[in-house]
GURO-254208 format. One record per residue (C-alpha): residue number from 1; residue in three letters; chain; x, y, z. Coordinates in Angstrom, 2 decimals. Last residue first. Layout:
<atoms>
+-----+-----+-------+---------+---------+---------+
:   n : res : chain :      c1 :      c2 :      c3 :
+-----+-----+-------+---------+---------+---------+
: NUM : Ala :     A :       X :       Y :       Z :
...
+-----+-----+-------+---------+---------+---------+
</atoms>
This chain:
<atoms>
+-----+-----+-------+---------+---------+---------+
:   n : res : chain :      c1 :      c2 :      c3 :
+-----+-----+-------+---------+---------+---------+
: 323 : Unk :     A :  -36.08 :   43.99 :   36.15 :
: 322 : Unk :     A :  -38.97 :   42.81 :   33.44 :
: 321 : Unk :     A :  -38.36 :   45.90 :   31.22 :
: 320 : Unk :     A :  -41.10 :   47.08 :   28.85 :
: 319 : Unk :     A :  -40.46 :   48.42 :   26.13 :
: 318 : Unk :     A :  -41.94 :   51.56 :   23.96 :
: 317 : Unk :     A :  -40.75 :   53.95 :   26.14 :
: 316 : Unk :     A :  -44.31 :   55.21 :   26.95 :
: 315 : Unk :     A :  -44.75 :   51.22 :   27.32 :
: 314 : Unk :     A :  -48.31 :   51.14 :   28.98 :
: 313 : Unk :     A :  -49.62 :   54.15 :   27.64 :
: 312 : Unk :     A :  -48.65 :   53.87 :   23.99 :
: 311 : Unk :     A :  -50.55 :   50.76 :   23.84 :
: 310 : Unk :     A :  -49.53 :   48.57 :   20.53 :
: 309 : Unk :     A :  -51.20 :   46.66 :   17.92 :
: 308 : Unk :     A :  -48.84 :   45.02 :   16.03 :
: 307 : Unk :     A :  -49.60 :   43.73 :   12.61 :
: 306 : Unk :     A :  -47.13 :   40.59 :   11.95 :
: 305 : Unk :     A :  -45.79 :   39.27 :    8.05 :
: 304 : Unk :     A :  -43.48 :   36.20 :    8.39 :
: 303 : Unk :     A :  -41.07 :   34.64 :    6.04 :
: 302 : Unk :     A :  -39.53 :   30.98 :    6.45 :
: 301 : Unk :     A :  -36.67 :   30.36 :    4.60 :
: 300 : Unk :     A :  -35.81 :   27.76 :    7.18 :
: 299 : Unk :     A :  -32.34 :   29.10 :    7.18 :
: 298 : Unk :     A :  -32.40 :   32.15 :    5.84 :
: 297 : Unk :     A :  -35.25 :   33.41 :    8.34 :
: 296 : Unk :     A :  -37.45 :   36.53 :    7.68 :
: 295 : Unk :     A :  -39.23 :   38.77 :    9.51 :
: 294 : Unk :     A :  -41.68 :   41.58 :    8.27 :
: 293 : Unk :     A :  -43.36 :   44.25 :    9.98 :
: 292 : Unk :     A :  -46.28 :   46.12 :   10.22 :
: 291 : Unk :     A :  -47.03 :   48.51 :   12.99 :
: 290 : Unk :     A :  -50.33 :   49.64 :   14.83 :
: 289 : Unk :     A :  -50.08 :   52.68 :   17.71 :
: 288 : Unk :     A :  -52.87 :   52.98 :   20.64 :
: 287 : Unk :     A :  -53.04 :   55.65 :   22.66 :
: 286 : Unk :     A :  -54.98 :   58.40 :   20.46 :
: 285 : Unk :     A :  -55.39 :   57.10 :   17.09 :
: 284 : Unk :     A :  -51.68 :   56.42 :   15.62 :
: 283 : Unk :     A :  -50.89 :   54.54 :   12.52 :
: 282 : Unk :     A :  -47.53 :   53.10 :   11.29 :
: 281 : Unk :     A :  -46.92 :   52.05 :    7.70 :
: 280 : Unk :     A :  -48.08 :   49.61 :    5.62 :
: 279 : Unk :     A :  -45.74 :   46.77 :    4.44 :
: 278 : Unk :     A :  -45.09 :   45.45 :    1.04 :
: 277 : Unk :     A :  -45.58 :   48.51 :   -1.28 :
: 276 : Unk :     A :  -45.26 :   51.03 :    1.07 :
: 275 : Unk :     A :  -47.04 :   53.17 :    3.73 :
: 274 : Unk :     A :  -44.26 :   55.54 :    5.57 :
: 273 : Unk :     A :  -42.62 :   53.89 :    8.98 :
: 272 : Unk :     A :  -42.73 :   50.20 :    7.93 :
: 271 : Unk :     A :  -40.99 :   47.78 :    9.94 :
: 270 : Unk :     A :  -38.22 :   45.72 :    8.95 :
: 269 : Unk :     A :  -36.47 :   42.40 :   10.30 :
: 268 : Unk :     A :  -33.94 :   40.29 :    8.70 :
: 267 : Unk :     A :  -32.48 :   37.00 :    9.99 :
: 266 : Unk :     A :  -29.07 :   35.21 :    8.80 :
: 265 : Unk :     A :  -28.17 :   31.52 :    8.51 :
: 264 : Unk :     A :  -26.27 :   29.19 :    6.12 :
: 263 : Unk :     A :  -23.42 :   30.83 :    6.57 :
: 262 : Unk :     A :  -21.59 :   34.02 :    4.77 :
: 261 : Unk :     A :  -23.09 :   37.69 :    4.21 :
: 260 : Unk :     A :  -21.65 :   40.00 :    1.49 :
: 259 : Unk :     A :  -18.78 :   37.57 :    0.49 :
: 258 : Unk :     A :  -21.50 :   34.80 :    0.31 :
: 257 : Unk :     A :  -23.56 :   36.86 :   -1.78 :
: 256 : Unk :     A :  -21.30 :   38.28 :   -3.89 :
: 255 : Unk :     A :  -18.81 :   40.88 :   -3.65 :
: 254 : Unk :     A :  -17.43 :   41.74 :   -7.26 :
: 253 : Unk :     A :  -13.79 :   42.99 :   -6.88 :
: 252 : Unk :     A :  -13.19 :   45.84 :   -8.42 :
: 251 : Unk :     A :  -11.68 :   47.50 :   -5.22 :
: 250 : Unk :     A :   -9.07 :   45.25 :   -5.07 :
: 249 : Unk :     A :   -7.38 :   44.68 :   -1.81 :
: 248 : Unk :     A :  -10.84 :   44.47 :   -0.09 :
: 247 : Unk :     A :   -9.56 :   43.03 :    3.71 :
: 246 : Unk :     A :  -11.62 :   45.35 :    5.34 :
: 245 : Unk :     A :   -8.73 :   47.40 :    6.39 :
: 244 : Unk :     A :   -8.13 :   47.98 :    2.40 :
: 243 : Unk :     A :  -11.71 :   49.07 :    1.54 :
: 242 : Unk :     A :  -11.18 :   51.61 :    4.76 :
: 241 : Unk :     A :   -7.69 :   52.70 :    2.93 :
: 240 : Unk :     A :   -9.89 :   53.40 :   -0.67 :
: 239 : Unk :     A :  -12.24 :   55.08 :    1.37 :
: 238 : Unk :     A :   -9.07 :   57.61 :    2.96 :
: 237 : Unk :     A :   -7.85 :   57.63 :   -0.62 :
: 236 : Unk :     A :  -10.90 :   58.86 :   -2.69 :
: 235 : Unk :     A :  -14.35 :   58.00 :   -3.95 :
: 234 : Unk :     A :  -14.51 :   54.11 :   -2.69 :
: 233 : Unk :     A :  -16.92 :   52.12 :   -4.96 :
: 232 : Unk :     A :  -17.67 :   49.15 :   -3.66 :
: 231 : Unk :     A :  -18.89 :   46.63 :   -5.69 :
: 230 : Unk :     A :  -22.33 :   44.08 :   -5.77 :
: 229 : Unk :     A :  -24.08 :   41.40 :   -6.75 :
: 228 : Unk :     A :  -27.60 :   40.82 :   -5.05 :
: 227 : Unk :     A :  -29.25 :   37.80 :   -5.08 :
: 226 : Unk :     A :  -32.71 :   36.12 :   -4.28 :
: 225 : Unk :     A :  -33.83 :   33.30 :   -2.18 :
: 224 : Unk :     A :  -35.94 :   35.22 :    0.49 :
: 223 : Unk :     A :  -33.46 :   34.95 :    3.12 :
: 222 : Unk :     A :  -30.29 :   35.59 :    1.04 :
: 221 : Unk :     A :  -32.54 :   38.68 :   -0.32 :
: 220 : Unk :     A :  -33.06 :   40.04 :    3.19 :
: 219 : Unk :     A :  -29.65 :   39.47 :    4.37 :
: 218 : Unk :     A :  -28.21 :   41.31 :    0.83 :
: 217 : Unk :     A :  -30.45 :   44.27 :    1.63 :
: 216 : Unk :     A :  -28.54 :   44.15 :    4.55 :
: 215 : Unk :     A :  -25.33 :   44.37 :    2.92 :
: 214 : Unk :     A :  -26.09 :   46.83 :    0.37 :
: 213 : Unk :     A :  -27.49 :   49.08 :    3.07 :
: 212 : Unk :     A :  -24.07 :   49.69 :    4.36 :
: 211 : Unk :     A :  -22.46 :   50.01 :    0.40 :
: 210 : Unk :     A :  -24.85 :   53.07 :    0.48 :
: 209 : Unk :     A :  -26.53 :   53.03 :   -3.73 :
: 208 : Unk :     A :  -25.39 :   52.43 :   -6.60 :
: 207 : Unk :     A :  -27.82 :   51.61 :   -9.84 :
: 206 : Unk :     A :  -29.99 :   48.83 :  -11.10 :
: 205 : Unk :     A :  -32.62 :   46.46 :   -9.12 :
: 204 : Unk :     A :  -34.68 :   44.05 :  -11.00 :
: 203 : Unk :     A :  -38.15 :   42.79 :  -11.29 :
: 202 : Unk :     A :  -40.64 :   45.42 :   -9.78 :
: 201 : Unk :     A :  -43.86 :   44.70 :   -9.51 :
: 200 : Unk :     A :  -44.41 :   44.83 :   -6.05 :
: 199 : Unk :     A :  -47.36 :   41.87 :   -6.03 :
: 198 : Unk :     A :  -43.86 :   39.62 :   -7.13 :
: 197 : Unk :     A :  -41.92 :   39.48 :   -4.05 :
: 196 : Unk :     A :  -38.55 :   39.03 :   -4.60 :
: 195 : Unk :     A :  -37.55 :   42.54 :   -6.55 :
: 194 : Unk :     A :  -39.17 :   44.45 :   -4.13 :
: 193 : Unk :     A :  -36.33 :   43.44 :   -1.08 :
: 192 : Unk :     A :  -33.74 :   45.30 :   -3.57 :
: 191 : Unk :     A :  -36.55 :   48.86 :   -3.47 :
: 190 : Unk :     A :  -37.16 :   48.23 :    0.46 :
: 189 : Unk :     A :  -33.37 :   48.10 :    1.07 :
: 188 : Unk :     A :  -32.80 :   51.00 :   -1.70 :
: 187 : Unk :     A :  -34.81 :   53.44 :   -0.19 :
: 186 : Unk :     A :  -34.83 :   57.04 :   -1.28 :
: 185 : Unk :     A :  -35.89 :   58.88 :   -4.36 :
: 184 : Unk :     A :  -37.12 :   56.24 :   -6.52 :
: 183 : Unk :     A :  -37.85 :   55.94 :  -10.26 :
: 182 : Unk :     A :  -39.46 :   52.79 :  -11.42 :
: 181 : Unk :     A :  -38.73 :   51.78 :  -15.02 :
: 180 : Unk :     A :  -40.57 :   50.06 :  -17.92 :
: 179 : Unk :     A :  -38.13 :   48.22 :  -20.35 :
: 178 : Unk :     A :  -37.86 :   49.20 :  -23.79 :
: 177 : Unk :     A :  -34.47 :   48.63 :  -24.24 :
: 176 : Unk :     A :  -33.81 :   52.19 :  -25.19 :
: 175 : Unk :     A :  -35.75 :   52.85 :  -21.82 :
: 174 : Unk :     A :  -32.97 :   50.75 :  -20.14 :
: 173 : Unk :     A :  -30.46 :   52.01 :  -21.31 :
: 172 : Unk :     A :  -31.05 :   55.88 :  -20.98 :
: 171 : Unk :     A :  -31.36 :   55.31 :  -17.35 :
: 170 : Unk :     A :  -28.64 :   53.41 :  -16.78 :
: 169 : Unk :     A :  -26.79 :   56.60 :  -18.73 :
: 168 : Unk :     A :  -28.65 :   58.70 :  -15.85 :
: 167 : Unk :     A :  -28.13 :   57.10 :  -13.08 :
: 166 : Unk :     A :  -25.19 :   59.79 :  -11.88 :
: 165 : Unk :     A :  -27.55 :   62.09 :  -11.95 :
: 164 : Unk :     A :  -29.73 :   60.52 :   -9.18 :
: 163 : Unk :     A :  -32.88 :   59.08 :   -8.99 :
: 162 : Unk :     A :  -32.74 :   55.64 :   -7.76 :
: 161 : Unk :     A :  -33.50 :   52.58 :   -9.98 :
: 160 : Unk :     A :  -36.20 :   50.34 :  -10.10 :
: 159 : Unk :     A :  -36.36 :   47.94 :  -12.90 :
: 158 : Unk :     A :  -39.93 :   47.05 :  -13.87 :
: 157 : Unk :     A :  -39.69 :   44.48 :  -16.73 :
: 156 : Unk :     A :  -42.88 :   43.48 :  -19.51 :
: 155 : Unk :     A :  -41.55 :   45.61 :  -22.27 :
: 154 : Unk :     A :  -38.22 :   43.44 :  -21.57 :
: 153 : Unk :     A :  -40.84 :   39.96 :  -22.78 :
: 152 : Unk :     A :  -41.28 :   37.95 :  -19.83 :
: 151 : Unk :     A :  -40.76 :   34.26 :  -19.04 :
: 150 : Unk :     A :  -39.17 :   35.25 :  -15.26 :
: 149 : Unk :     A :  -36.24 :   33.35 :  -16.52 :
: 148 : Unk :     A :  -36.03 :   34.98 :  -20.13 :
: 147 : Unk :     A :  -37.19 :   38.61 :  -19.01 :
: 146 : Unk :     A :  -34.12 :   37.96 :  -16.19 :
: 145 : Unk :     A :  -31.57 :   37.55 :  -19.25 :
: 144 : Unk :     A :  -32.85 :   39.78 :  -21.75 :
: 143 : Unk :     A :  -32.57 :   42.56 :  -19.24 :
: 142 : Unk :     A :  -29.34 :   41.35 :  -17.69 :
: 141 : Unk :     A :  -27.80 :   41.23 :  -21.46 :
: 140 : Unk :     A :  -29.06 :   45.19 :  -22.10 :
: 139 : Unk :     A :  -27.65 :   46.49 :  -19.08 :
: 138 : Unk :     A :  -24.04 :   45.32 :  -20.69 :
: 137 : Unk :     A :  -22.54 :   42.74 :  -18.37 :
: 136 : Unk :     A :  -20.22 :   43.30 :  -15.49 :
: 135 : Unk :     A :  -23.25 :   43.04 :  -12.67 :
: 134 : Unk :     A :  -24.09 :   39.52 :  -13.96 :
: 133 : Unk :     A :  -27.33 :   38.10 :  -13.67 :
: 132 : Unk :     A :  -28.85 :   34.56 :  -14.48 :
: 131 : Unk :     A :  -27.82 :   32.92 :  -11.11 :
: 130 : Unk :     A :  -30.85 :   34.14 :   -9.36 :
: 129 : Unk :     A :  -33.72 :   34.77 :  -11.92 :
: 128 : Unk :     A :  -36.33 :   33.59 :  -10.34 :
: 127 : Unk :     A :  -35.43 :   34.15 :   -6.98 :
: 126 : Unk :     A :  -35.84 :   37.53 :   -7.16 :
: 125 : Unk :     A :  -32.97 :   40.19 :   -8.10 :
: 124 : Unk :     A :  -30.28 :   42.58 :   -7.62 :
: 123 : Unk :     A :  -27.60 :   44.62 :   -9.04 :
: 122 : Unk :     A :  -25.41 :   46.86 :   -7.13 :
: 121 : Unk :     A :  -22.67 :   49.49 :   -7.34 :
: 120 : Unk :     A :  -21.40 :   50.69 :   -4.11 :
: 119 : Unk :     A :  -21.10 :   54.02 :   -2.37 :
: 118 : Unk :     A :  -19.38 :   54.58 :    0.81 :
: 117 : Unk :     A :  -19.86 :   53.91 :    4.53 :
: 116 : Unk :     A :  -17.44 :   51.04 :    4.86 :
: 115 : Unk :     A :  -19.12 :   47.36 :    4.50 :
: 114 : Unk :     A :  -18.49 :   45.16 :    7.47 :
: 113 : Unk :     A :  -19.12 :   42.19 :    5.14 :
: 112 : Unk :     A :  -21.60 :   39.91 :    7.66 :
: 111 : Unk :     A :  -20.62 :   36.37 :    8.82 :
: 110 : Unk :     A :  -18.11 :   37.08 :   11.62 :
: 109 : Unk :     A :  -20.68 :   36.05 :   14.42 :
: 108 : Unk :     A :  -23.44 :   34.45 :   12.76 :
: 107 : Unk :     A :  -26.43 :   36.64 :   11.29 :
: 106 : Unk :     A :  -28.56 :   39.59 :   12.42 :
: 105 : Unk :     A :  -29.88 :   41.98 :   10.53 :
: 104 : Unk :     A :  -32.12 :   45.54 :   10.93 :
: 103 : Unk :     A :  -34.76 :   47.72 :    9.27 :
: 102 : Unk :     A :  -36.85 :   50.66 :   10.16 :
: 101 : Unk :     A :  -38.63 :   51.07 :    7.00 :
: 100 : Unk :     A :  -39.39 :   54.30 :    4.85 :
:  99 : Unk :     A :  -41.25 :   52.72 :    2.11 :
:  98 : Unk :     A :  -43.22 :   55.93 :    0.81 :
:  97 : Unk :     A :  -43.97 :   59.79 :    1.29 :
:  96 : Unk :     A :  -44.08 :   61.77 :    4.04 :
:  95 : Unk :     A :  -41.06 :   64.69 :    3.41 :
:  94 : Unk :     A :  -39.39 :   63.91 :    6.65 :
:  93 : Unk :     A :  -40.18 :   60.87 :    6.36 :
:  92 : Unk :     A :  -39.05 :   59.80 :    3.38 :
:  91 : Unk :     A :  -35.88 :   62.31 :    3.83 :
:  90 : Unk :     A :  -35.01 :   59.36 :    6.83 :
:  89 : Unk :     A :  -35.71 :   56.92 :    4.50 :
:  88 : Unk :     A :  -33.72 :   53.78 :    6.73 :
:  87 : Unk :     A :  -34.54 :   54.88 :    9.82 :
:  86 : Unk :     A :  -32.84 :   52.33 :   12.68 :
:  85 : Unk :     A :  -30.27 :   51.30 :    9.80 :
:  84 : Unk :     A :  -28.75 :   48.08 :   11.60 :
:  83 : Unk :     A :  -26.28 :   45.57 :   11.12 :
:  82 : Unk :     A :  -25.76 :   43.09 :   13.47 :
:  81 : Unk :     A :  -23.18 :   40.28 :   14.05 :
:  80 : Unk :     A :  -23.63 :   37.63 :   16.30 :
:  79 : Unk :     A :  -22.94 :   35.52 :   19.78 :
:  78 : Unk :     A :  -26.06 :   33.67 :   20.84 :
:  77 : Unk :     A :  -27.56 :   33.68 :   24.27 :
:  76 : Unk :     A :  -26.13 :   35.81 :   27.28 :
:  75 : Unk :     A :  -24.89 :   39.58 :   27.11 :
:  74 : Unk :     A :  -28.06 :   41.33 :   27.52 :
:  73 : Unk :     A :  -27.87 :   42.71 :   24.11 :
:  72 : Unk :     A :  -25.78 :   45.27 :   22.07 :
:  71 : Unk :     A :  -22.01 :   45.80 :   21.79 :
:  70 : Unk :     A :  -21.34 :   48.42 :   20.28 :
:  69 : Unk :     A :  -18.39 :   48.21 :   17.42 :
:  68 : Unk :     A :  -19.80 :   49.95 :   14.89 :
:  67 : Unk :     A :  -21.89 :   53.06 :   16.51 :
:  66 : Unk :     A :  -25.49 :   52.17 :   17.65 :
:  65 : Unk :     A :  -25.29 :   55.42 :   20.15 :
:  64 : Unk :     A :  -23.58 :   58.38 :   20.63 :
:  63 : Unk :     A :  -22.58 :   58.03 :   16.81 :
:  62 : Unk :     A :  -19.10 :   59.99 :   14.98 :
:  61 : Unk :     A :  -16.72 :   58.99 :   17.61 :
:  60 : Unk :     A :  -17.61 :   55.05 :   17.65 :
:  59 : Unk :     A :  -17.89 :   55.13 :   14.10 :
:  58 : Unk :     A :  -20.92 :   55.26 :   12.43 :
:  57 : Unk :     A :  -24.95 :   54.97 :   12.67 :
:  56 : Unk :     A :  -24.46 :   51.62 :   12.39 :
:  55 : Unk :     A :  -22.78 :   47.93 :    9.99 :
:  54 : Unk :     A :  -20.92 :   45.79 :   12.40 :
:  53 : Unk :     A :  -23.02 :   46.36 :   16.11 :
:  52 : Unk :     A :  -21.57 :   43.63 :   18.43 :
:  51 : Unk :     A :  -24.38 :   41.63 :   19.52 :
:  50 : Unk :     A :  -24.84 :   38.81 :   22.47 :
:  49 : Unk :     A :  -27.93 :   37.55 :   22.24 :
:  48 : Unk :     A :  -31.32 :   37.77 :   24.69 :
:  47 : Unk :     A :  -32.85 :   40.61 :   23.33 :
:  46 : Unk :     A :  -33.17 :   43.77 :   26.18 :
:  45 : Unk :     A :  -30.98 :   45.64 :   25.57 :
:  44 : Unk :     A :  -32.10 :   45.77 :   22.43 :
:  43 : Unk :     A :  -34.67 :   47.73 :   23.24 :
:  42 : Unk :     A :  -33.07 :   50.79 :   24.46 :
:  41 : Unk :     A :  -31.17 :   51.15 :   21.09 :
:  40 : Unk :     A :  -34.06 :   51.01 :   18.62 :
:  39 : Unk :     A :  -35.46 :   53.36 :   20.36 :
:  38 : Unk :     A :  -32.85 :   56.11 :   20.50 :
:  37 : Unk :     A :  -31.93 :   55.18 :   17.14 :
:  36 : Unk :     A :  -35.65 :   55.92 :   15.71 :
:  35 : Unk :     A :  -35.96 :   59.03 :   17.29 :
:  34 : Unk :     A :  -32.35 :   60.37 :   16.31 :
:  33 : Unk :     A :  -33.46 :   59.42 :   12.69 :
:  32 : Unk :     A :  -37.02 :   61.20 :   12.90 :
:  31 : Unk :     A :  -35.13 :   64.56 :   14.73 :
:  30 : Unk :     A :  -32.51 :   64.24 :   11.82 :
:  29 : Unk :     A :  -35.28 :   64.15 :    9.07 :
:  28 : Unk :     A :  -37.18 :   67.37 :    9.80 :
:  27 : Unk :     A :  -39.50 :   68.19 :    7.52 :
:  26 : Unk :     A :  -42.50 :   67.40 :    9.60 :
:  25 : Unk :     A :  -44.15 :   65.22 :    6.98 :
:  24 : Unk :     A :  -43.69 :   61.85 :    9.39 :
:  23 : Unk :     A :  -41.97 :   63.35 :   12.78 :
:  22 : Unk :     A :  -43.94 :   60.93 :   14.75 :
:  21 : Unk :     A :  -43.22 :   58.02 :   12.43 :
:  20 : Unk :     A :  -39.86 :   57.59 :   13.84 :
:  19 : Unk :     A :  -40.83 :   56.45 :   17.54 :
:  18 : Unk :     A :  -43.01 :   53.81 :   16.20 :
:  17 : Unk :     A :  -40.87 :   53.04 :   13.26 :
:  16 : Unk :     A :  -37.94 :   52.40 :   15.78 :
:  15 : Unk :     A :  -39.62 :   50.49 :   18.01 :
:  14 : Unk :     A :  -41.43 :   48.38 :   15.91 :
:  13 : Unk :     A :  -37.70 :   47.59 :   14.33 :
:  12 : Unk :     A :  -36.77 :   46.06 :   17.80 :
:  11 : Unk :     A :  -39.97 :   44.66 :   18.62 :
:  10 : Unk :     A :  -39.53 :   42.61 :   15.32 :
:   9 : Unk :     A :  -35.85 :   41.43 :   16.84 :
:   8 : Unk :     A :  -37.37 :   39.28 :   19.60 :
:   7 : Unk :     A :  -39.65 :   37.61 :   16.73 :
:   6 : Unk :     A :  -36.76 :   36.62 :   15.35 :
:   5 : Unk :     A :  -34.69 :   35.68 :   17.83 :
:   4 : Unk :     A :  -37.01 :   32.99 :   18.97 :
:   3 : Unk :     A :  -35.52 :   30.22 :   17.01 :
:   2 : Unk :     A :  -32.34 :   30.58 :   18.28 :
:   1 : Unk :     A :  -29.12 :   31.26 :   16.41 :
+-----+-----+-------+---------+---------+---------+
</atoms>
């Protein structure tokens, strides 16, 4: 992949939290998704590559747009996989509160899991304790273990884990360890991305989550040195067939990070639509819009933070075309 793909994705993901962010606290979280696809999708036609769309909105009859299988791009430079969640927090927003993030990856054609839309059961960390996890063991033995290679005591660990009823014997573990923990609502990209940066906080990811954003929080992490560990957890027989059409025989199988996304190169980009721990999220004042993104690069591991500062007035679309 070129060089300059990343920074041609970041107006990508600026699009989307631009166009999102308008419906911030307005209860209405299909308007802010539908916002956020519609611009996502009209600039990436513009991004030099060649994209077909492996991880969307859905299937080709359940999405009028960024549906798996789209092909996205103008057709000439590098030939890739994408996965995108143009809104990813779309009750975030619709309530107002934090780390909704447009988000997207990119890697080598036929390098990304094309996970089904179904749950999956993940575990993941920073770099410091990559290697040292195990999603089979007892919570208790992945506490010990990433308090040993971060050289913590378990009072010391933050593990964020969603909110949900079925969390709830997690739950119970890891306050019997004596571990702190971070209850979310939504957003388990931004809450898997937390776990590599240390000014978050937060030192290990528990819980199940979509199996789609599995996968790109598994770009993110791949570019940032970390791991995630994860298995699908189909809920009947028709998600049980999908697992089988991917090539997923067994459904215990741990996928790890090569099985989630393969090669030695990958790019993830995310903007923030609702403030959040690592990025802040968009601001109006009368024409002008500012974003704040984040791009990373598994190759050169390079990671880049950019404030855009953009005029509403002169791309009411949010892109301009240079046909």
């Amino acid at each position: 992949m070129e060089r300059s793909l990343s920074m041609e994705l970041v107006r990508v993901t600026e699009a989307a939290a631009l166009a999102s962010a308008r419906w911030m606290g307005r209860g209405k979280k299909e308007e802010a998704d539908d916002a956020a696809t519609s611009a996502m999708r009209n600039v990436f036609d513009t991004v030099p590559m060649k994209g077909t769309v492996v991880i969307g909105e859905g299937e080709m009859d359940e999405a009028p747009m960024l549906y798996i299988g789209e092909k996205l791009g103008t057709g000439y430079g590098p030939r890739v996989d994408v996965a995108v969640d143009p809104l990813e927090g779309t009750n975030i927003v619709a309530a107002g509160t934090w780390n909704a993030l447009a988000v997207l990856a990119v890697a080598d054609h036929g390098n990304l899991l094309h996970a089904p839309d179904m749950y999956m059961d993940k575990i993941a960390v920073g770099p410091e304790s990559v290697g040292k996890i195990d999603i089979d063991a007892p919570v208790i033995d992945n506490l010990k273990a990433v308090a040993k290679a971060k050289n913590k005591d378990i009072e010391d660990l933050c593990v964020i884990i969603l909110n949900r009823r079925r969390h709830e014997k997690i739950i119970h573990e890891v306050r019997e360890a004596g571990a702190r923990i971070k209850l979310i609502q939504d957003g388990d990209v931004a809450a898997a991305i937390h776990t590599a940066f240390e000014n978050t906080g937060v030192d290990l990811l528990l819980g199940s989550g979509g199996a789609p954003e599995g996968v790109l929080a598994a770009v993110a992490l791949k570019c940032l040195g970390g791991e995630l560990q994860g298995r699908l957890l189909p809920q009947n027989d028709e998600e049980r067939e999908r697992c089988k059409k991917m090539g997923i025989e067994d459904t215990n199988q741990v996928l790890y990070m090569d099985d989630l996304v393969s090669g030695d190169d990958a790019i993830f980009a995310a903007t923030g639509v609702t403030d959040g721990e690592l990025l802040q999220g968009v601001r109006f004042a009368g024409i002008k819009g500012t974003t704040q993104s984040v791009v990373m690069r598994a190759k050169s591991g390079t990671v880049r933070f950019i404030n855009g500062s953009h005029s509403l007035k002169k791309k009411p679309n949010l892109v301009i075309r240079e046909d």
